[in-house]
N, C-alpha and C positions, 0 to 999 in steps of 0.2 A: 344437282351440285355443279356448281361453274367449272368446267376442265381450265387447267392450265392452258395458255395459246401454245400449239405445235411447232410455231418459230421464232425467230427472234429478229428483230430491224435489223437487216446488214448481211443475215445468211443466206445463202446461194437458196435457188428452187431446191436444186438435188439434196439440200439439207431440213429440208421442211420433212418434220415428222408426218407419219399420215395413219391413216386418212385425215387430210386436211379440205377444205372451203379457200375456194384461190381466186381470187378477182382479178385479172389483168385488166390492171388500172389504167394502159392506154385505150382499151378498149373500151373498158368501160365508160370516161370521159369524154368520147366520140360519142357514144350514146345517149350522155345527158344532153352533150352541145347538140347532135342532128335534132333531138326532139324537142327540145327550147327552139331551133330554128323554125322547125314547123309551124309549130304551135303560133310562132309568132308572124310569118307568111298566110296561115289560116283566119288567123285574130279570134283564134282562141285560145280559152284557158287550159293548162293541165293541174291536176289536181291527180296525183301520182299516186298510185296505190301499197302503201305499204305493206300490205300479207305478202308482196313478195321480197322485200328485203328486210323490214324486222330493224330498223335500223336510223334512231335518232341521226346519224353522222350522214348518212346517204340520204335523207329527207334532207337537212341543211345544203347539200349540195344539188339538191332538186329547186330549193327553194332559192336560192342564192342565182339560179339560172331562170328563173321567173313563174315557176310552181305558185299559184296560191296557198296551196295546204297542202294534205294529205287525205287518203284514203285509210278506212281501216276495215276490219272487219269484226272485231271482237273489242269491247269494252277496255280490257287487259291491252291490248295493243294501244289504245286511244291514251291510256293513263303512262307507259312507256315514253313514248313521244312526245306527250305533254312534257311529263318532269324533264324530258330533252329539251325542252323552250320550242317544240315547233306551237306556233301559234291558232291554227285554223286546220280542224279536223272534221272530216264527216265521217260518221259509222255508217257506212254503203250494206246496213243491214238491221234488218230488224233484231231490238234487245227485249230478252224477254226474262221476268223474275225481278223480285223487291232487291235483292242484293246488289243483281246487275244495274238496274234502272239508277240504286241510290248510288254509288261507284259513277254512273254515266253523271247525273246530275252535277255530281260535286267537281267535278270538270271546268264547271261553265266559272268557276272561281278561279283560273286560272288559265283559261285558252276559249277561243270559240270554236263550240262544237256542236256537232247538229247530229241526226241521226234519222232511220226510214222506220216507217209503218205501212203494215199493211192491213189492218185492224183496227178495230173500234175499241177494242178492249184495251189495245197497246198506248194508244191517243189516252184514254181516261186514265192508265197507270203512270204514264209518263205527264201527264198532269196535275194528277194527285203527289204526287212526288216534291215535282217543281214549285207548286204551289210553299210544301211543305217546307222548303229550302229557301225561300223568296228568292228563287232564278226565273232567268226567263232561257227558253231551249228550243231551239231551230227542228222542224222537223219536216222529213219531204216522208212525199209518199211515195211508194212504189207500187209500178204498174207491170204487170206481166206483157213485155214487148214480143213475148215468142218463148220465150226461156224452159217456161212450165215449172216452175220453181216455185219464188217466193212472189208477191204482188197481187193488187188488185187489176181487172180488170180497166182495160182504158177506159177514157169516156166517165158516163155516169157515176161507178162507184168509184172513181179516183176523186171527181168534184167533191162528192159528199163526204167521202174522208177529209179532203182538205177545208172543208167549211165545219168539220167536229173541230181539227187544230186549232183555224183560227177564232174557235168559239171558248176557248180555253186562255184563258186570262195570263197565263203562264206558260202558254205555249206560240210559237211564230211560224205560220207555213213558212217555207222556206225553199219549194219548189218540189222537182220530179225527180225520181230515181229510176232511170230507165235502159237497164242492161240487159242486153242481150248476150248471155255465156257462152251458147250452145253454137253462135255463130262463129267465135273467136280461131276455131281449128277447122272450119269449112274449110276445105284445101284450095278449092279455085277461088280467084275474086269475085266471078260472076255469081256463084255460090253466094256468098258473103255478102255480097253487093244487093242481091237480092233478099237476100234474110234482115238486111239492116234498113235499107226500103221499106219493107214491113215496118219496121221498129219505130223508123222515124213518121209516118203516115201516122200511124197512133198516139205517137206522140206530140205531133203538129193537132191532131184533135182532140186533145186534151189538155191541150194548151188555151185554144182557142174556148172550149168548153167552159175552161177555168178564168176567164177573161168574161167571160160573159155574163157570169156571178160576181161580176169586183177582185177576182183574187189573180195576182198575176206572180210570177216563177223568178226570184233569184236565183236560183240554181235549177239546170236541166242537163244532169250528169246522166253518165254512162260509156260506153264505150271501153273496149279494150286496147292491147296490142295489134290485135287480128284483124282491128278493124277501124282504129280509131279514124286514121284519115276521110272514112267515109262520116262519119259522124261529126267530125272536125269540116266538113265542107256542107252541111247540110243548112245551116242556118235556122235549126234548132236546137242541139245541144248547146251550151253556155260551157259545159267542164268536161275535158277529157281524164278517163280513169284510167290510164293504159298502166302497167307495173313493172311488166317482165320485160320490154324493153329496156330497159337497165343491164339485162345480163343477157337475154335471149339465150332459151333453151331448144332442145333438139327437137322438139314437137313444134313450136312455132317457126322451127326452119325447114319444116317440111308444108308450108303453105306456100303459097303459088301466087305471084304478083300480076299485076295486068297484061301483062307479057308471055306468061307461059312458063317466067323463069320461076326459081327458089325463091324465095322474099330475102334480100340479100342487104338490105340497107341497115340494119341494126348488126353487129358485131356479137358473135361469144365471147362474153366476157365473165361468166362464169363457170370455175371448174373443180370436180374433184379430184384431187391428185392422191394417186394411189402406189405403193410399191410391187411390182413382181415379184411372191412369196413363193411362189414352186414354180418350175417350169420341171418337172418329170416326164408328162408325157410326149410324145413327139407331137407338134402341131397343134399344142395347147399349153399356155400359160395361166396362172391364178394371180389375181390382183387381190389384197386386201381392200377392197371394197365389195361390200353386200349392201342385201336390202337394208342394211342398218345405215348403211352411208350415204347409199342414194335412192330418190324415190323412184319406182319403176313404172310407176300407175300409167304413165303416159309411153311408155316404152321404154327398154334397157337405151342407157347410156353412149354415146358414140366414144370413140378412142380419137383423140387428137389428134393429125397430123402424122397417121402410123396407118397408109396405106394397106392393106391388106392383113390389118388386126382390126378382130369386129369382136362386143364384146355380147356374149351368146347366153350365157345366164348367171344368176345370179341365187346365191342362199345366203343366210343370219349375214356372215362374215367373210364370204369368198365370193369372186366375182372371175367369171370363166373367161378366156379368151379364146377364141381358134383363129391358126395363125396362117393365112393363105400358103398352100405350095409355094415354093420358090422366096417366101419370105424370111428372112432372119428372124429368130423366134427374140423375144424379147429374154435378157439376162434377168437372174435371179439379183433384186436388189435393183433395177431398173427402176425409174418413177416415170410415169405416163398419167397426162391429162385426161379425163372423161368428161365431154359434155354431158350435164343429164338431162334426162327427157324430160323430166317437170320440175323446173326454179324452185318455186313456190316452198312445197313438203322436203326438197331436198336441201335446202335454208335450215328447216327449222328442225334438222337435225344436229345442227351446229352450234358450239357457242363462240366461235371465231370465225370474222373473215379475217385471210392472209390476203393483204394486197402486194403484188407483185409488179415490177415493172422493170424491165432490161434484165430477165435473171435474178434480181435481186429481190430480198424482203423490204418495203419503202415505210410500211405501216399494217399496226391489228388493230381493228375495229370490232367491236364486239357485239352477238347479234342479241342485240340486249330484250327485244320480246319475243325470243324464241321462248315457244312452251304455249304462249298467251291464248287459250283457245275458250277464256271463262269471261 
């Protein structure tokens, strides 16, 4: 069921019910502008990932800054979007099921949308479907760059998958899907650097592979936040998939730029704001934020701008703090920012973003495919 939004245009931060979803919209708009800059210095595309924001309104302003489309990852997400008017979407994953597939298909009646296989079985259902609908549907394949995930192997069985596609009357290769995940939180660059190396060698021979049977790559997506500039300078990828740039969470600001320093050029621009509901003990405060508010998979949440408040665990509904010696403990009725450790799951707890700017409420945005995981 849709909660009510926690605030209202015009009221202060310190009046935002919570737990609340807070966007600090200068931050955030430095975000979309730095990486449209990039993108466009590199002369490549971004094609933005929506699993992390969930959000017809933040696609338009992706897209409005020189995005081609969107990413998704689930069916439910694509159909979102779409009724949003975004235009051009790819399912950065393979769909699997009659239900799903017919849902995917009926798509192409109202936006261009593509989708990945790694299987021969997926190719002949998403065919059979197509056929069925008189659509025609974009499909890449994906290749395991390192990931160990989803994909076929580079090389040989990527060609042969992509010559079932275009053996299918109703179906269009449409290129490579070649993400590497596992490199995204490598902490050093040289790390990273090296792992997308990898990625990209594989995918430069699969390219050429697939060139050599007549078939060549509109799209050769991939890449994250973690990494995209490498893949953006490679003169193989065609589309950058990066998401979480948009908000940057506390796990990808603990990766490490060329220099040794924190990766510091995307902004937090997203945050849960929470009230101090107990302060009893000496040297520890309780925030109403728990696991239900924020995700922790990637580590507890930092505390805003509150030096020597670290926020130490977390249950259902309570969220611990211990408050350095010598620190002023936080007042009961206090509101304090928490970055969270992972964007993503901690989104799609929400059915509000509060945009904030100078203190104030400016706008609610609604994160309208949260849930979407069918």
């Amino acid at each position: 069921m849709l909660q009510p939004p926690p605030a209202r245009v015009g009221m202060s931060e310190s009046e935002i019910d919570t737990p609340a979803l807070l966007i600090d919209l200068d931050a955030f708009e430095a975000n979309l502008d730095l990486m449209a800059g990039l993108m466009a210095q590199h002369g490549t595309k971004l094609r933005a990932h929506a699993k992390t924001h969930k959000s017809p309104v933040i696609a338009h302003r992706q897209i409005a800054r020189g995005a081609v489309g969107q990413c998704v990852q689930k069916v439910a997400e694509a159909e979102i979007l779409a009724w949003g008017g975004v235009q051009d979407i790819l399912i950065s994953n393979e769909v699997v099921g009659a239900d799903k597939i017919a849902r995917l298909v009926a798509l192409t009646k109202i936006c261009r949308i593509a989708v990945c296989v790694d299987d021969a079985g997926q190719v002949d259902a998403l065919g059979a479907t197509a056929a069925a609908a008189g659509a025609e549907l974009r499909v890449l394949v994906e290749i395991d760059v390192g990931a160990g995930r989803c994909g076929v192997s580079p090389g040989p069985a990527a060609v042969e998958l992509a010559q079932r596609i275009e053996a299918h009357q109703h179906l269009r290769f449409g290129g490579l899907q070649a993400y590497h995940g596992g490199a995204q939180h490598l902490r050093s660059f040289a790390e990273r650097q090296a792992a997308i190396g990898g990625a990209i060698d594989a995918t430069r021979r699969t390219i050429e592979q697939l060139r050599q049977v007549g078939l060549s790559c509109e799209i050769v997506g991939g890449a994250g936040t973690g990494s995209f500039d490498i893949e953006a300078t490679s003169g193989v990828f065609t589309e950058i998939q990066a998401g979480s740039y948009v908000f940057m969470d506390a796990d990808y600001a603990r990766n490490f730029d060329q220099s040794g320093a924190p990766v510091s050029r995307f902004q937090h621009a997203l945050f849960v704001l929470g009230t101090v509901m107990s302060a009893a003990q000496p040297g520890v405060a309780v925030l109403d934020v728990g696991h239900k508010a924020a995700s922790v998979d990637s580590g507890y949440p930092t505390v805003w701008q509150r030096p020597g408040v670290t926020y130490v665990g977390a249950s259902d509904e309570h969220g611990s703090l211990k408050i350095a010696e010598g620190v002023a403990s936080p007042a009961i009725g206090d509101k304090l920012r928490l970055v969270p450790g992972h964007c993503d799951p901690t989104v799609d707890r929400y059915d509000w973003y509060v945009g904030v700017r100078g203190g104030r409420v400016e706008c609610l945005w609604p994160v309208a495919a949260r849930g979407g995981m069918f």
